[in-house]
C-alpha positions in Angstrom: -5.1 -23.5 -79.0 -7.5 -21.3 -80.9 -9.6 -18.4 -80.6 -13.3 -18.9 -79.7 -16.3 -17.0 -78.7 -16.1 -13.9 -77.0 -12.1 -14.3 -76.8 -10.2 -10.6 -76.4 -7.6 -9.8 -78.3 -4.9 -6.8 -77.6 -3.3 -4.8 -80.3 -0.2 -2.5 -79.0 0.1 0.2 -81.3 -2.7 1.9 -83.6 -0.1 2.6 -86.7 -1.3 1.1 -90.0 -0.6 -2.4 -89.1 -1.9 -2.2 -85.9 -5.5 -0.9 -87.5 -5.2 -3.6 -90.5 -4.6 -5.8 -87.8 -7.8 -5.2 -86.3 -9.9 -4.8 -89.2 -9.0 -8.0 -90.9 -9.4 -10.0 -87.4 -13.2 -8.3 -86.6 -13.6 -8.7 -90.3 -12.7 -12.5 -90.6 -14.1 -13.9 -87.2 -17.2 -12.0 -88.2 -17.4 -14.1 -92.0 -16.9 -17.0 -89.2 -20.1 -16.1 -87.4 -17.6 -15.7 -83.8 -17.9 -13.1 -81.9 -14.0 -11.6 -80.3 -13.2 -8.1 -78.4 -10.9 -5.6 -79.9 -8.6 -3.8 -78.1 -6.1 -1.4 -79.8 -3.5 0.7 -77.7 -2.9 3.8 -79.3 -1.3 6.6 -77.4 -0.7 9.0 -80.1 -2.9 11.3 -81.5 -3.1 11.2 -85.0 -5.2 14.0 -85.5 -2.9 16.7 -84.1 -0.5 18.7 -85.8 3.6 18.0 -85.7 5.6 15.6 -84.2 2.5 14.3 -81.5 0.4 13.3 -84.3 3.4 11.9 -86.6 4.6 8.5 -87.2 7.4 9.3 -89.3 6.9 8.4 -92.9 7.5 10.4 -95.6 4.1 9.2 -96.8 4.4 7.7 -100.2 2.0 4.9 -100.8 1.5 3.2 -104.5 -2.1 3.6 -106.4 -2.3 0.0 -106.4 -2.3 -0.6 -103.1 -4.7 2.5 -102.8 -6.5 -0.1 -105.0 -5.6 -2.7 -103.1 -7.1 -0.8 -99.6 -10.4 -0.1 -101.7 -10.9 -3.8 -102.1 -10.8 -4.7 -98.6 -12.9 -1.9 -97.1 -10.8 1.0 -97.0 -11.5 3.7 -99.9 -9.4 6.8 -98.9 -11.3 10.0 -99.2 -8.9 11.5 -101.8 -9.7 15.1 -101.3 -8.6 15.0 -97.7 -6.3 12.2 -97.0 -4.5 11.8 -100.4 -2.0 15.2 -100.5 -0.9 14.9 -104.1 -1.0 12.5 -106.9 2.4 11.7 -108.6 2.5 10.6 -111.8 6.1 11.4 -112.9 9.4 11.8 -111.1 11.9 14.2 -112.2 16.0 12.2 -112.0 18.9 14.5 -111.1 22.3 13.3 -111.2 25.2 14.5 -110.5 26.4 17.2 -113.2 23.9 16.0 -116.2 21.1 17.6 -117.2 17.8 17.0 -115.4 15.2 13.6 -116.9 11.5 13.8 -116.6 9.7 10.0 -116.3 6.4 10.0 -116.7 4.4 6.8 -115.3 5.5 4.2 -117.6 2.3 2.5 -117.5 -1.1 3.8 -117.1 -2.2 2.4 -114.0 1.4 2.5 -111.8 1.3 5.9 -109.9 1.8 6.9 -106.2 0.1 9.4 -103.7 1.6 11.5 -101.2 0.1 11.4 -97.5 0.6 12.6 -94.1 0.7 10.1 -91.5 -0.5 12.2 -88.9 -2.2 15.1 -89.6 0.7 17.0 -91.0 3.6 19.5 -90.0 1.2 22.4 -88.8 -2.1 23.4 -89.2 -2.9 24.7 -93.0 -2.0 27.9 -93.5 -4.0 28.9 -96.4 -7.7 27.2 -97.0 -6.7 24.1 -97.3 -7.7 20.8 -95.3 -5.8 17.8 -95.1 -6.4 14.9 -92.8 -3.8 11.8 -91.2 -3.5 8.6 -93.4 -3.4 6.6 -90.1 -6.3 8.5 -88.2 -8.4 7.4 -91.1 -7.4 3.4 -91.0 -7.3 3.9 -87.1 -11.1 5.0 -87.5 -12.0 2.2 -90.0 -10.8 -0.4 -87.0 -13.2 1.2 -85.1 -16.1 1.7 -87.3 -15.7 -2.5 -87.4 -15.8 -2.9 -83.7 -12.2 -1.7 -82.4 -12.3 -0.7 -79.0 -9.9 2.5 -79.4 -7.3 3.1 -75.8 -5.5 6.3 -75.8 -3.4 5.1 -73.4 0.4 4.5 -73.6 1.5 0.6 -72.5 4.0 0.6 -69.5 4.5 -3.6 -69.3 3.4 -6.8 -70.7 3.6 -9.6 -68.7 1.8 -13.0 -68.3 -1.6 -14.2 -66.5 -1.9 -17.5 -65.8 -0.2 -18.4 -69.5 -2.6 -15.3 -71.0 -0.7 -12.0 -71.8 -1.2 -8.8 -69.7 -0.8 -5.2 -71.0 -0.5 -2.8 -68.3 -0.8 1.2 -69.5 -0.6 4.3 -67.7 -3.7 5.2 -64.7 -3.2 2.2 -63.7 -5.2 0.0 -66.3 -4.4 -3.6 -66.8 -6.3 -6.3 -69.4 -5.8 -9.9 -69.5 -5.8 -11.5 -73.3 -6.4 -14.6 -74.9 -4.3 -13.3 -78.1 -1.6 -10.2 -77.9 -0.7 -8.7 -81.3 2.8 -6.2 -81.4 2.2 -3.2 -83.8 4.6 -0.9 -82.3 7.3 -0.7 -84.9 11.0 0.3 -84.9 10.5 3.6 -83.6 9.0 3.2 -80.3 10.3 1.6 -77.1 7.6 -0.7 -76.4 9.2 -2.6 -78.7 11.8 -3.8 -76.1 9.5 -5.1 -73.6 8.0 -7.7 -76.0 11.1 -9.2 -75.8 10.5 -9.2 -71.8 7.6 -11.6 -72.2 10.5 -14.6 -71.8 10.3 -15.8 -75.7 12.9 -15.7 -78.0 12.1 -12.6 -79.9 14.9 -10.6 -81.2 14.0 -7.1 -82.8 15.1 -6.2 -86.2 18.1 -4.4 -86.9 17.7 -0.5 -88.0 19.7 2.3 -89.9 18.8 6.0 -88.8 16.7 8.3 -91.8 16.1 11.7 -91.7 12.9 13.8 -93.2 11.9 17.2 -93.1 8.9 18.8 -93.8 9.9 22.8 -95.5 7.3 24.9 -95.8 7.0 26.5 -99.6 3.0 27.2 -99.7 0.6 26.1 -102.9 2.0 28.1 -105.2 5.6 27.5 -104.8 5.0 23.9 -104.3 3.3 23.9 -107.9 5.6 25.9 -109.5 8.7 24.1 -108.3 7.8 20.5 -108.0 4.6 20.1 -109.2 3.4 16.6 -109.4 6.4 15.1 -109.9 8.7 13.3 -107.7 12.7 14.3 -107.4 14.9 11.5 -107.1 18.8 12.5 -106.7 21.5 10.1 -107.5 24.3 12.1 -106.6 27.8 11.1 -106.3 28.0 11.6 -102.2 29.8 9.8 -99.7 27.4 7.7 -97.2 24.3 8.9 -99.4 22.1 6.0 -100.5 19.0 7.4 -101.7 17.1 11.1 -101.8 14.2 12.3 -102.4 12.0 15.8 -102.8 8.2 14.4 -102.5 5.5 17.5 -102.6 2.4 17.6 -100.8 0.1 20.3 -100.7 2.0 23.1 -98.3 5.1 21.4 -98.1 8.0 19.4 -99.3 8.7 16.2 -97.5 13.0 15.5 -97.8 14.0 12.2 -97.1 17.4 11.2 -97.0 18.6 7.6 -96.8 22.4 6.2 -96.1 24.8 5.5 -93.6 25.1 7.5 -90.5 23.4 10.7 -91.2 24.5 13.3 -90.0 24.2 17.6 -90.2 27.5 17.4 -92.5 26.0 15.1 -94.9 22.5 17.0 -94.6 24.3 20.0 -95.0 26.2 18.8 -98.5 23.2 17.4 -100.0 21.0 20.6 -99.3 24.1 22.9 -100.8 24.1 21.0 -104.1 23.4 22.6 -107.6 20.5 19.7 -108.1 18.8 20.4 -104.9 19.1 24.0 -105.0 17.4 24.5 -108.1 14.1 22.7 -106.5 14.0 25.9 -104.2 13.1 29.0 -104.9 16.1 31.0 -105.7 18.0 32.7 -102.5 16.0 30.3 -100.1 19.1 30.4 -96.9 19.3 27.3 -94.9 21.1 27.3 -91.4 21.8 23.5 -90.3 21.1 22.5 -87.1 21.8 19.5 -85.1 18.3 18.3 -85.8 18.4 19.1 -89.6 17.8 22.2 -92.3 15.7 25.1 -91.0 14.1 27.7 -93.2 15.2 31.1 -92.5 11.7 32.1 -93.7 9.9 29.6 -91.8 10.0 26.5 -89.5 10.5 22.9 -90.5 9.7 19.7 -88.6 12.5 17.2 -88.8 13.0 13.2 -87.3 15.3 10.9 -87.8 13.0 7.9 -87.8 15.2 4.0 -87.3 14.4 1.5 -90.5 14.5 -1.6 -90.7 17.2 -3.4 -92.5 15.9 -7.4 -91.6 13.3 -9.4 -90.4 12.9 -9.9 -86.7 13.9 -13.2 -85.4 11.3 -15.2 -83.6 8.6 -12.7 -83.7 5.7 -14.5 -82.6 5.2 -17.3 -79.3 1.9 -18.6 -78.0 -0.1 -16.1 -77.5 1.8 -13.8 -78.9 2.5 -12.2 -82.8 4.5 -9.2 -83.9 3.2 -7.3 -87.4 4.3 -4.4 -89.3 8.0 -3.3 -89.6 8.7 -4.7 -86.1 8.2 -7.8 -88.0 9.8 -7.3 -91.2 9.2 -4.4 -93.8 10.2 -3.8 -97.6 13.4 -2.7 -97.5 13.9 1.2 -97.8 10.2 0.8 -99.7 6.5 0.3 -99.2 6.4 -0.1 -95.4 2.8 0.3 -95.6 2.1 -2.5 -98.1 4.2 -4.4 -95.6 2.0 -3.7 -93.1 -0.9 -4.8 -94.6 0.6 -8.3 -95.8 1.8 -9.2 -92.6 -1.3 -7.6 -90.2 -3.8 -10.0 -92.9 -1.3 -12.7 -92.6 -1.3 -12.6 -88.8 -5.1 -12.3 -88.5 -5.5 -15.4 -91.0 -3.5 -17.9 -88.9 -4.9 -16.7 -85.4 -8.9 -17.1 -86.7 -8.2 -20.2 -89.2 -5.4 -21.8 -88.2 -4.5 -21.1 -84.3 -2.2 -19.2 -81.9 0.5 -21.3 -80.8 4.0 -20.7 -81.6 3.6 -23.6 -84.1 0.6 -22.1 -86.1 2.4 -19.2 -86.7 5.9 -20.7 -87.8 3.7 -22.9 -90.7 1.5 -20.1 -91.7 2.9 -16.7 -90.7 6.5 -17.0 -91.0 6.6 -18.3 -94.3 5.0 -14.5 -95.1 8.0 -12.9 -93.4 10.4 -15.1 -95.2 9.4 -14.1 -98.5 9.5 -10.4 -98.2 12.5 -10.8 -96.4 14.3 -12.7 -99.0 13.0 -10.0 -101.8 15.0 -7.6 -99.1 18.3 -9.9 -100.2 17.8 -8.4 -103.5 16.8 -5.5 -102.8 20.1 -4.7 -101.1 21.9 -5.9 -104.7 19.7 -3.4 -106.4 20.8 -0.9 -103.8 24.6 -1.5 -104.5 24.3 -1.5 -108.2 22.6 2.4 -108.2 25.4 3.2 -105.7 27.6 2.0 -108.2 26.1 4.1 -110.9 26.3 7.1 -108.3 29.9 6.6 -108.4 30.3 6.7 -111.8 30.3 9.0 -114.2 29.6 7.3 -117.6 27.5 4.8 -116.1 25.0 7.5 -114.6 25.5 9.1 -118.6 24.3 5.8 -119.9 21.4 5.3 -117.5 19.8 8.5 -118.2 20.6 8.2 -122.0 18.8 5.5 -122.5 15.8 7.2 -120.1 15.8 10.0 -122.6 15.7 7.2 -125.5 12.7 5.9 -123.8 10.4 8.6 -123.3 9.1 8.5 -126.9 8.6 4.4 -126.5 5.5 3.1 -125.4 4.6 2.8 -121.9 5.8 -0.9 -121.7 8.6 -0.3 -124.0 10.4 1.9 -121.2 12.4 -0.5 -119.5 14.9 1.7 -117.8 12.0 3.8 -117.2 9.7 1.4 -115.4 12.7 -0.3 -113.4 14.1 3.4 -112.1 9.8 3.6 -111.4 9.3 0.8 -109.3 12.9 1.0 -107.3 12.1 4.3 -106.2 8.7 4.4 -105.7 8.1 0.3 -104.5 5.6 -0.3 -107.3 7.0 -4.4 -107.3 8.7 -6.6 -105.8 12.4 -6.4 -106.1 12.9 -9.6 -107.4 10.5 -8.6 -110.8 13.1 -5.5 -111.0 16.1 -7.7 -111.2 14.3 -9.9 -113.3 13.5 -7.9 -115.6 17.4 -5.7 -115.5 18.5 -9.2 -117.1 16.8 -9.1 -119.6 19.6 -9.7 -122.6 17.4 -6.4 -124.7 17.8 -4.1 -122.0 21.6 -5.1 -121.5 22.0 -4.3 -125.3 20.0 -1.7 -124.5 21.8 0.2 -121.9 25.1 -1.0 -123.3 24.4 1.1 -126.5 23.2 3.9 -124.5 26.3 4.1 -122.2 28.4 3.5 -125.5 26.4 7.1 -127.2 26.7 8.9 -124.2 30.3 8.6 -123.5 30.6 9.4 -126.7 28.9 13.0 -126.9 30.6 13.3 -123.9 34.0 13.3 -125.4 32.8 15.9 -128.8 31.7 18.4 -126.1 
């Protein structure tokens, strides 16, 4: 069973592994010399302001997958679509003084984007556009037939699958593709097609956007990102991340809630990222500026792949499929909408095709996600205690006058945070026996000025 001339394929959900999707299959069957039809079902706007344009993100995405996007037809316009470069991050922990890491090599940064078009419209004269309006429009400048139109049921047509959206429009396929991630409920009627698809389980985020203006967003964060390791209950992971207007929190951990929003915000290390007497009253949605409003979500994540998510006919891509964990969603988008494209065009679309040839792509990024989670664990161990965090950021401070690629603690704290590799290369490289003697001596020295203060 394999795509031929003229066949019509259906994309639910314009996100970026929806678009990817589409691109890489016009892009591919077009090498091929085959002519196929494009659909992708997109309700959302991306080109609106606030939650109807938002697919909740915070919006960091690595340089070299910026590099990566150039090299398959997608240069991002960086004045409007890329917010902020980051080139260091700034690491607060609980009760120690305050370590700047600057890119430990070169080439290894991160941008800040919106993935719609942002909180609300710029205030001042700035523009800024949505990361997924512009790989939406790329889909389209290939041959991407664009719906607006929200999807209301799948079902079958005589063994082809049907998507039926609002106004009463229905389309028969030869090849159905789910882009529709964690976050929306179309997600559960893939599983009403009668196949053995399972969705992937999720933990609940939550991000706000605060509005601080240019100035103070230079002044207080400037291109750095803030990374907390602070020694709080359910709290797995924190982060400030600047864009131009605004400041994008994003907590991750186990059930959040306004208490646990509340305690982080109320913290010596967050407060001094403010400016000084900023009030915050806690809502059930989040933090609200007294000054000003905020936009808040509490997007779901995936913690594992998705069991069977693909039958004939039928694939799922994107985090509905599997995604890095806590990290990099959007380079997981792109490996598994180019992996999904490859086996439908060169390979087939039965059930079959896509265990041999797609599946093994999920496997692997979900086995990296085993050891992610180990990683996880040991910084929540280091959160916990005291002269271990002392150590860590000793032996930062040791580094900073190394080499780039002499900075081991550096570069592993870089590409945990910021998804910059795999997480098997991270553990890989935390082994090594000169970084154990490394951080052993460090954690050694800074218990040790602890105790002559």
């Amino acid at each position: 069973m394999k795509l031929s001339a003229n066949s019509r394929i259906g994309i639910v959900g314009g996100g970026p592994s929806g678009s990817m999707t589409g691109f890489f299959l016009l892009e591919l069957a077009e090498r091929l010399g085959l002519p196929i039809e494009v659909d992708i079902y997109e309700s959302r706007d991306f080109t609106k302001y606030g939650p109807p344009g938002c697919n909740m993100c915070a919006g960091v995405v690595s340089e070299s997958f910026i590099q990566t996007l150039a090299a398959e037809g997608f240069p991002l316009p960086s004045s409007t679509v890329i917010q902020r470069g980051i080139d260091s991050y700034v690491l607060h922990t609980s009760d120690l003084p305050v370590v700047t890491i600057n890119t430990p090599v070169d080439e290894v940064r991160i941008v800040a984007v919106y993935r719609g078009s942002g909180p609300r419209k710029p205030i001042g004269d700035q523009s800024w556009s949505s990361f997924d309006h512009f790989l939406l429009e790329r889909a389209r400048q290939k041959g991407a037939h664009i719906l607006p139109l929200r999807v209301t049921d799948l079902d079958w047509d005589n063994g082809r699958p049907k998507v039926t959206a609002r106004g009463g429009h229905t389309r028969t396929y030869d090849f159905l593709v789910g882009a529709v991630g964690v976050n929306s409920a179309t997600l559960e009627k893939f599983g009403g097609l009668g196949f053995s698809f399972r969705p992937p389980l999720v933990n609940k985020g939550f991000l706000s956007e605060i509005y601080l203006g240019v100035e103070q967003v230079q002044q207080y964060m400037g291109g750095a990102l803030h990374i907390f390791l602070l020694d709080i209950p359910r709290l797995k992971f924190a982060a400030l991340i600047p864009k131009v207007e605004y400041v994008t929190i994003c907590l991750l951990g186990d059930n959040i809630d306004k208490a646990l929003i509340q305690q982080f915000m109320e913290t010596p290390e967050v407060r001094q990222c403010f400016p000084p007497g900023m009030e915050w009253s806690m809502t059930d949605k989040g933090c609200e500026q007294e000054a000003g409003q905020a936009c808040h979500c509490g997007p779901r994540l995936n913690l594992g792949p998705a069991i069977n998510p693909f039958a004939d006919r039928v694939a799922i891509v994107g985090d509905a499929a599997v995604t890095r964990l806590y990290k990099d969603g959007i380079g997981a988008a792109y490996i598994t909408a180019k992996a999904c494209a490859v086996t439908a065009l060169f390979f087939g679309i039965t059930a079959p095709d896509f265990k041999e040839h797609y599946l093994p792509v999920i496997q692997r990024i979900a086995a990296d996600n085993r050891i992610g989670r180990l990683i996880f664990w040991i910084t929540l161990f280091y959160q916990e205690w005291n002269f271990l965090r002392r150590g860590m950021v000793q032996m930062v401070k040791d580094e900073q006058a190394l080499p780039g690629p002499q900075r081991q603690m550096s570069r592993i704290l870089w590409d945990t945070f910021t998804g910059s590799a795999t997480y098997r290369e991270i553990l890989w490289r935390s082994l090594h026996p000169r970084f154990f003697l490394h951080l052993l001596s460090a954690t050694f020295r800074g218990w040790l000025a602890h105790l002559h203060k």
